[in-house]
C-alpha positions in Angstrom: 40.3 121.2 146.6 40.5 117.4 148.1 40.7 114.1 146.0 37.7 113.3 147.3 35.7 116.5 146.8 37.2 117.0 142.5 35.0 117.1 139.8 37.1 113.8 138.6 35.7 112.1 141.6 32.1 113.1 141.9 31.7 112.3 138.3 33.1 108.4 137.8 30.5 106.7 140.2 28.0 108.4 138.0 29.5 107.2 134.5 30.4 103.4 136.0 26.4 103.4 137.2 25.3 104.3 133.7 27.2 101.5 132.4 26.0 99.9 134.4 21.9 100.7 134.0 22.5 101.1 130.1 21.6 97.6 129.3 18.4 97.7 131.7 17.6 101.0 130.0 18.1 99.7 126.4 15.6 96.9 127.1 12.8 98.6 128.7 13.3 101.3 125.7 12.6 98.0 122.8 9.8 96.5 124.9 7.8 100.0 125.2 9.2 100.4 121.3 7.1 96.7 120.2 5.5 95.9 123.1 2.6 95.3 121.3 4.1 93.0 119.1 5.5 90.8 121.3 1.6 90.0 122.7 1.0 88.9 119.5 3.6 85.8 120.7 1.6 82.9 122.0 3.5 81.5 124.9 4.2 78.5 123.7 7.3 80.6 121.3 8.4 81.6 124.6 8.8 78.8 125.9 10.2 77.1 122.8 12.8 79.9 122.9 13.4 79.2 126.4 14.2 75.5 125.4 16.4 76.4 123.0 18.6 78.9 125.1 18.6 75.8 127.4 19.7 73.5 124.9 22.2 75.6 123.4 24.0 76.8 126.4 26.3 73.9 126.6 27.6 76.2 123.5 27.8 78.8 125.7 29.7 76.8 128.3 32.4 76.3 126.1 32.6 79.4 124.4 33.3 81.2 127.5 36.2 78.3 128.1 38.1 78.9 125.6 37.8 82.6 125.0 37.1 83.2 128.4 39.5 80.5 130.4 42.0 79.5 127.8 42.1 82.9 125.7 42.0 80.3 122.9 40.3 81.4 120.1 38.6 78.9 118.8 36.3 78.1 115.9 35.7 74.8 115.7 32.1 75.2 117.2 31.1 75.3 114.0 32.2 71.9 113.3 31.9 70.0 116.5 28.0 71.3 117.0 26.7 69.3 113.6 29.5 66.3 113.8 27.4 65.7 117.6 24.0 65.9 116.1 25.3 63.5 113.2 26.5 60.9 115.7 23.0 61.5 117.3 21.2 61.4 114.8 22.6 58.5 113.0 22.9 56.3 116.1 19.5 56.7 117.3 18.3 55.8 114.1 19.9 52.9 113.9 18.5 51.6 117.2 20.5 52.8 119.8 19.5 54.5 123.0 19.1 58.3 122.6 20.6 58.4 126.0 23.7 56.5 125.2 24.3 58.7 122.0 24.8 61.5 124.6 28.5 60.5 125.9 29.2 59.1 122.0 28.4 63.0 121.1 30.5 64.6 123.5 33.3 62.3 122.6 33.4 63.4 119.4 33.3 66.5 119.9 36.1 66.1 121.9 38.4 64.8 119.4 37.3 67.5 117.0 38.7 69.7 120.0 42.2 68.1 120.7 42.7 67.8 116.8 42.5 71.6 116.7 44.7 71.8 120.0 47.3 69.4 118.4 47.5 71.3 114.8 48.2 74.4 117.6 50.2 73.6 120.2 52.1 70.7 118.1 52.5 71.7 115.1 52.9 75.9 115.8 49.9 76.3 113.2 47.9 80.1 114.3 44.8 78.9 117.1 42.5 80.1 114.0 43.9 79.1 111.2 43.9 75.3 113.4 40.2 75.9 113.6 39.3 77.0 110.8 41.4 73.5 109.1 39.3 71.2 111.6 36.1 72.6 110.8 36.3 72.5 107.2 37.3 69.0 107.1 34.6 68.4 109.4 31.9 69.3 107.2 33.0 66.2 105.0 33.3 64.0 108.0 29.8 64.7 109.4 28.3 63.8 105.5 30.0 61.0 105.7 28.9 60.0 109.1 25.0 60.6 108.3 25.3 59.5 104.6 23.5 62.4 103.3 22.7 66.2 105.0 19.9 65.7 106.6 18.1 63.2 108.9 14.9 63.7 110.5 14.2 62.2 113.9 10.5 62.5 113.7 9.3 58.9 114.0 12.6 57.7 116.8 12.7 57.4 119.9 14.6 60.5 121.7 15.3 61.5 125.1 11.9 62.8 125.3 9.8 59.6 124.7 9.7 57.7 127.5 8.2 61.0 129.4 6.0 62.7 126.4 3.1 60.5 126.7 2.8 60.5 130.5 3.7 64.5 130.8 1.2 64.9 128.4 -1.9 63.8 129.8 -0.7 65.5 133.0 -0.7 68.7 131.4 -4.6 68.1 129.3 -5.8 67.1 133.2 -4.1 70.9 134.6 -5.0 72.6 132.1 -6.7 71.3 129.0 -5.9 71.7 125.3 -4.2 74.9 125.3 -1.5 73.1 127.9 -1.6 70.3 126.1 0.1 71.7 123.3 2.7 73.1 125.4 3.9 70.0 126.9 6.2 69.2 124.6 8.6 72.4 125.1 8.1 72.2 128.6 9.2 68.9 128.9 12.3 70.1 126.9 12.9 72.6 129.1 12.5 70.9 132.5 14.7 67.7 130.7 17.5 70.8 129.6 17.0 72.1 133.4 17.9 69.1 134.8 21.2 67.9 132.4 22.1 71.4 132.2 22.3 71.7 135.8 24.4 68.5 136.4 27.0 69.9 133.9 26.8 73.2 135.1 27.9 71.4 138.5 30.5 69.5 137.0 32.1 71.7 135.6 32.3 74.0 138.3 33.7 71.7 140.7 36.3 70.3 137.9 37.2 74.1 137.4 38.5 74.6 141.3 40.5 71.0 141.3 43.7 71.8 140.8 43.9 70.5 137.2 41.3 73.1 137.0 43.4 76.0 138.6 46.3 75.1 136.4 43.7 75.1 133.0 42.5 78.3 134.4 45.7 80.0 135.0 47.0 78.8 131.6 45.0 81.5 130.0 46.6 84.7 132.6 50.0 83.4 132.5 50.9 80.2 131.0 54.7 80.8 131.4 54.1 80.6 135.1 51.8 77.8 134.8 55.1 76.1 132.9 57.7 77.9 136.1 55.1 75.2 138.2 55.6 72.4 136.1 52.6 71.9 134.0 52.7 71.3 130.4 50.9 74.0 129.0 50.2 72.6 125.5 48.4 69.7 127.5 46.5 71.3 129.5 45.1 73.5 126.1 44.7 70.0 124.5 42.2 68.8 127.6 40.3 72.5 127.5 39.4 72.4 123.9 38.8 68.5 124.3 36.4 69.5 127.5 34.8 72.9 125.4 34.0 71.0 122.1 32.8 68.0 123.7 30.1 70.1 125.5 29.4 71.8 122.4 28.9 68.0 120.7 26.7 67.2 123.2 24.5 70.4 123.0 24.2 69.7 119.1 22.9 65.9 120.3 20.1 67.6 122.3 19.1 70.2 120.1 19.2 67.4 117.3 16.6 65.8 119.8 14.4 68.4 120.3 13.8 70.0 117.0 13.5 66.4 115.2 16.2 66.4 112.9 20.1 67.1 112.5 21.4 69.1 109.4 25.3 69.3 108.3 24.9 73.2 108.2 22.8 73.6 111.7 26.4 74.8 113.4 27.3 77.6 110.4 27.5 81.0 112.7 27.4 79.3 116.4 30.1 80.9 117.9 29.2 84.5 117.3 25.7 83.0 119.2 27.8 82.2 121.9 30.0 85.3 121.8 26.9 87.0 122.1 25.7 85.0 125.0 28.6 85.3 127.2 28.7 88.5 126.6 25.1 89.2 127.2 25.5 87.0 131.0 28.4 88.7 132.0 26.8 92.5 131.1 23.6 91.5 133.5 25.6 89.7 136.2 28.9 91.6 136.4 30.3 87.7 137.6 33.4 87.9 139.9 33.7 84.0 140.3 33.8 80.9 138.4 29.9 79.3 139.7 28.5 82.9 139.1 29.7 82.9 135.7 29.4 79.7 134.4 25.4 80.8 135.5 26.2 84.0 133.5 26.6 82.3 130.1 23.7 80.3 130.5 21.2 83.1 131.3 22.9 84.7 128.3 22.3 81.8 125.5 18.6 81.7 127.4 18.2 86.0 126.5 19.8 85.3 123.3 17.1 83.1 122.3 14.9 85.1 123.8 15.6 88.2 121.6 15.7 86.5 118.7 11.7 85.4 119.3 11.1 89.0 120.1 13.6 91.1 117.3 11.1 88.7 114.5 8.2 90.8 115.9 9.2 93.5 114.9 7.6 95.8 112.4 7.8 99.6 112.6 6.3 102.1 110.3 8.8 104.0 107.8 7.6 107.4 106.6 7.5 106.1 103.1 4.5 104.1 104.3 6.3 100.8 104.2 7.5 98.6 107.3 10.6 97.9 108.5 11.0 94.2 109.8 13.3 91.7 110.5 13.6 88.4 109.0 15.2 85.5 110.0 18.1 86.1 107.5 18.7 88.7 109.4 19.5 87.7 112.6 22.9 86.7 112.0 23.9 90.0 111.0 22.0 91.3 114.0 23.8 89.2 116.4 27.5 89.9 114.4 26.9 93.8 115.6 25.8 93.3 118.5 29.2 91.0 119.1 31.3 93.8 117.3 29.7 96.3 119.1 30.1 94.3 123.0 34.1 94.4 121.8 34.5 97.4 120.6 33.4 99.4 123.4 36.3 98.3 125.8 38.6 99.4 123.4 37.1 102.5 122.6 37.2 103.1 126.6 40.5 102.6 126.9 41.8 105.0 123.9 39.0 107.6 125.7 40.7 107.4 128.6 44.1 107.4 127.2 44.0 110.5 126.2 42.3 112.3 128.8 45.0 111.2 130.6 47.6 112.4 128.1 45.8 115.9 128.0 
């Protein structure tokens, strides 16, 4: 019997094409599980989720920089996503232009970054434990910078403003009240479509320069990154600067959109963005750097997404009660789906291990 022609053979296009389909499958499976409840969604949640995924991928941008890039794990998400919505927040309330708090934000988000990449490369202190240091003593910073924990933005003026009214009565001429009372989230979303987009550019182009090249080799092989003559421990300083200033900005525009900032609005972010670059690159199988910078943000998008749809849920348990889930829940929904997405490598390997040892 040939190579070619062995069971071994026939059967592995078959099991890499089932991966493959498996996500696919597992989708149409919950929609024809509670389809019905998700007609019950006017489209105006959709496209609020929408907004959100949009507004939040800059998250995802970063998260798949530094685990993705840098193989820097990294947890001052967390920290950096309120301390930009406080600068936000604060700023615009005091007078400034919502547009000029957008560069403040990321700035400070980028020293949040480089003070976890100092504690790290600098002082030898674990990429975690560096984090997890920063972001606690962030959460005092950011109370001190809004001077209590919350600030509403409900009466200021925001990116949004100098657009709402006029996009407004373009939509009641379309299409009346009911898209009138959408204009607001699609406004948001064409506003996160356009900044997005820019970023999404920049950092594309920025990632093939060949300060880019040397970031991204750092994360493969950073002793031969050093063999070329790049500092390594700067070039990890300028990556988490670069990642946490995105995610500042991010927490700047959903500040923005949902009218306030809170000091706790970043607790559990980077699982949502472990999700959604997980999610992207599971749909788009990217094999460059454009495709999956596009990858991540499609993910933090379906992310949302889900979450919109996994609150509609509400099947019958033979008891004669209901199983739901709430929006407590969805933190520990998206923590297994995370554990899960990791897991399964593994498990692969150790599968394949020992077939090959038998």
């Amino acid at each position: 019997m040939t190579a070619s022609s062995s069971p071994t053979a026939t059967i592995r296009p078959a099991i890499v094409w089932l991966r493959r389909a498996l996500l696919p499958l597992a989708l149409l499976l919950v929609f024809l599980i509670w389809g019905p409840n998700l007609r019950q969604l006017s489209l105006n949640v959709w496209l609020g989720a929408i907004a959100a995924g949009l507004g939040f991928s800059c998250v995802a941008l970063a998260v798949y920089l530094t685990f993705r890039v840098l193989n820097f794990p990294d947890l001052t998400v967390d920290g950096s996503f309120p301390l930009g919505a406080a600068i936000a927040a604060t700023l615009i309330t005091a007078g400034v232009n919502a547009y000029l708090v957008l560069p403040l934000a990321f700035f400070g988000g980028a020293i949040a970054g480089m003070t976890t990449a100092f504690i790290a490369t600098r002082l030898r202190i674990h990429s975690l434990l560096a984090s997890i240091l920063v972001t606690t003593g962030l959460i005092s910073i950011n109370l001190r910078i809004m001077g209590r924990s919350n600030i509403p933005l409900l009466n200021v003026e925001t990116i949004f403003t100098p657009f709402a009214s006029t996009f407004n009565g373009w939509m009641l001429a379309l299409g009346g009240t009911n898209w009138g009372r959408m204009s607001n989230n699609i406004l948001a979303i064409l506003t996160f479509l356009i900044l997005i987009g820019l970023i999404k550019w920049t950092l594309d182009w920025f990632l093939h320069t060949e300060l880019g090249l040397a970031l991204r080799a750092t994360g493969d092989n950073a002793q031969m990154v050093r063999a070329l003559g790049f500092n390594t421990d700067r070039l990890i300083i300028l990556g988490l600067a670069l990642s946490n200033g995105l995610v500042g900005l991010s927490g700047a525009l959903i500040a923005q959109y949902q009218g306030f900032a809170d000091v706790n609005m970043g607790l559990g972010l980077i699982i949502a963005g472990l999700a959604a670059v997980i999610l992207g690159e599971t749909l788009l199988h990217p094999r460059h750097t454009a495709i999956a910078t596009l990858a991540v943000i499609l993910g933090m998008v379906i992310y949302r997404l889900s979450i919109a749809a996994a609150l509609t849920i509400s099947l019958p348990l033979p008891g004669g009660g209901k199983f739901s889930i709430d929006a407590q829940d969805v933190k520990l929904a998206t923590a297994l789906l995370v554990l899960v997405a990791l897991a399964v490598p593994h498990l692969q390997q150790r599968w394949r291990s020992r077939r090959i040892g038998a």
